[in-house]
C-alpha positions as CSV (number, residue, x, y, z in Angstrom):
1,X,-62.9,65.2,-105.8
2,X,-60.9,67.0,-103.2
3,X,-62.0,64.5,-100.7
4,X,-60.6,61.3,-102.6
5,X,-57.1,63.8,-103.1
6,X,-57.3,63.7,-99.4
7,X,-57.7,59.8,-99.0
8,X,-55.0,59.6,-101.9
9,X,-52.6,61.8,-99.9
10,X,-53.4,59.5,-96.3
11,X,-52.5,56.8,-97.8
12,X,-49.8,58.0,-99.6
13,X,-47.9,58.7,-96.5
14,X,-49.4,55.7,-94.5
15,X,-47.3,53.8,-97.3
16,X,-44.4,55.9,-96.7
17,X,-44.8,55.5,-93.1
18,X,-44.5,51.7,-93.6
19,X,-41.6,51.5,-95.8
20,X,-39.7,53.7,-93.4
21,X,-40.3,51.8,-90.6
22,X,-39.4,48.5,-93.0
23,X,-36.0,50.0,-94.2
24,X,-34.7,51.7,-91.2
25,X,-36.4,49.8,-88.2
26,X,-34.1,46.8,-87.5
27,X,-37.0,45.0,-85.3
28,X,-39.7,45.4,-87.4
29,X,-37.8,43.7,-89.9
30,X,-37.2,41.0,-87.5
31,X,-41.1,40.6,-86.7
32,X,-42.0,41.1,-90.3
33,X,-39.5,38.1,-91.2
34,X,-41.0,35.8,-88.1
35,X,-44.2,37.2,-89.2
36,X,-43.8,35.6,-92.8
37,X,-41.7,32.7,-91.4
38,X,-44.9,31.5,-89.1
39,X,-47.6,32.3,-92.3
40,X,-45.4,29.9,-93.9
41,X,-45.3,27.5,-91.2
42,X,-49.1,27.8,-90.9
43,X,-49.4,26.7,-95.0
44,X,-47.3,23.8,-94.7
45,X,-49.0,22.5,-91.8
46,X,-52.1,23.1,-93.1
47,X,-53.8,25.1,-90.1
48,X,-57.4,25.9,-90.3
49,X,-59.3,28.8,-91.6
50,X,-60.1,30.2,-88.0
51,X,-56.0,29.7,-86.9
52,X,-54.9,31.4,-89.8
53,X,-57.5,34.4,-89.0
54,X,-55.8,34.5,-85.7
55,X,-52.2,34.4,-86.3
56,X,-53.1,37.1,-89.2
57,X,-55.1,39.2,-86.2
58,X,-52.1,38.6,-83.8
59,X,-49.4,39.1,-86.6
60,X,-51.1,42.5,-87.6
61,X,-51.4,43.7,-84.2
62,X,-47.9,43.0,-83.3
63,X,-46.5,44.8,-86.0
64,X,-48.7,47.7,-85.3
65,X,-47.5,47.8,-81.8
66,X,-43.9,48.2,-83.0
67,X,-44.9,51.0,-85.1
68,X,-46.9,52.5,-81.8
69,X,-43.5,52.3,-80.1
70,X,-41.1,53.7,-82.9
71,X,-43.5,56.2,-82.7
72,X,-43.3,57.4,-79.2
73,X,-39.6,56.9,-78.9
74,X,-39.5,59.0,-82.0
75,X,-42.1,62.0,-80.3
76,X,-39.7,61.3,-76.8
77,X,-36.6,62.2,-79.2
78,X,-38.3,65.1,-80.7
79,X,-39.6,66.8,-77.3
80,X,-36.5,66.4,-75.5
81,X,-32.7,65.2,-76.6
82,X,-31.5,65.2,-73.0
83,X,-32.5,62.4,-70.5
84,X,-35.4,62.7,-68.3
85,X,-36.9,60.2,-66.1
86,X,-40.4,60.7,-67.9
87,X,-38.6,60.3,-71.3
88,X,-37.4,57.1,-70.4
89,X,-40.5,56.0,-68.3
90,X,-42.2,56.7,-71.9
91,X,-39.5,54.6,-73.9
92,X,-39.8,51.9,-71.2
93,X,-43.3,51.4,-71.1
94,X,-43.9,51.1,-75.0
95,X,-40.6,48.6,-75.1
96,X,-42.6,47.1,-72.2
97,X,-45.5,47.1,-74.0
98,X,-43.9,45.4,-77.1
99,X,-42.4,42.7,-75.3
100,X,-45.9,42.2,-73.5
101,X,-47.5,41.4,-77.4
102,X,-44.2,39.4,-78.3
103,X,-44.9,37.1,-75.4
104,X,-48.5,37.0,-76.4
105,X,-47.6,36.1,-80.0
106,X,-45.2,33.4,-78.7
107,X,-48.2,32.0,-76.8
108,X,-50.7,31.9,-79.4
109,X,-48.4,30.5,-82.2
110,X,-47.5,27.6,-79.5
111,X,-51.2,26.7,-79.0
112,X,-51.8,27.1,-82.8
113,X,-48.0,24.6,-84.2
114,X,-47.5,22.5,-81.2
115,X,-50.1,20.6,-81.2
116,X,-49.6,20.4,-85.1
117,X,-45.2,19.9,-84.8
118,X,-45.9,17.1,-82.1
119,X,-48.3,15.2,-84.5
120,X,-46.3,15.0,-87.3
C-alpha cells in the first residue's frame, strides 16, 4: 500500500509540476497552443497514422525540453542570484538547446503539411 501512496504522491506533484509550468510559463503556453494548433492541422488534413505518431513524438519532446530548461534556469536562480559567466553559459545552452528542438519541430511539421498544403 505504501508503495501505490508513493506513486499517488509522484504523480501528484508531476501534475503540479505541469500546471505550474502551464500558468506561469509564458512559452510553454506558446508551444502548447502551436502544439494543439498543428494536432488540429494534422486532423483536418487527414495525416496518416505514422505522421501523427511523429508530430505527437516531436510535440511531446518539445514540450519536455522547455520544462528541462525552466528547470535549469530555475536551479541557476536558486544556486546563485548574482551573474556568473557559468550561470549564464547554463541559461544559454538550455535556451540554445530549446531553439535547437524548435527548429527541429519546424522541420518535421514542414515535411509532414507541405506536401499536404501544396496539394490542396
Amino acid at each position: 500500500m505504501n508503495l501505490i501512496r508513493q506513486h499517488h504522491i509522484s504523480f501528484k506533484n508531476a501534475i503540479n509540476g505541469l500546471i505550474w509550468a502551464f500558468t506561469s510559463q509564458p512559452n510553454f503556453k506558446v508551444h502548447f497552443s502551436l502544439s494543439l494548433g498543428a494536432i488540429i492541422l494534422g486532423l483536418i488534413l487527414q495525416i496518416s497514422r505514422v505522421e501523427m505518431t511523429i508530430l505527437v513524438l516531436t510535440i511531446v519532446f518539445g514540450l519536455c525540453i522547455e520544462l528541462v530548461n525552466t528547470s535549469i534556469e530555475a536551479m541557476t536562480d536558486l544556486i546563485t542570484s548574482e551573474w556568473r559567466q557559468e550561470a549564464k553559459i547554463a541559461k544559454d545552452v538550455a535556451a540554445g538547446m530549446m531553439l535547437l528542438v524548435a527548429i527541429g519541430a519546424v522541420v518535421v511539421a514542414g515535411f509532414i503539411f507541405l506536401p499536404k498544403l501544396l496539394n490542396l
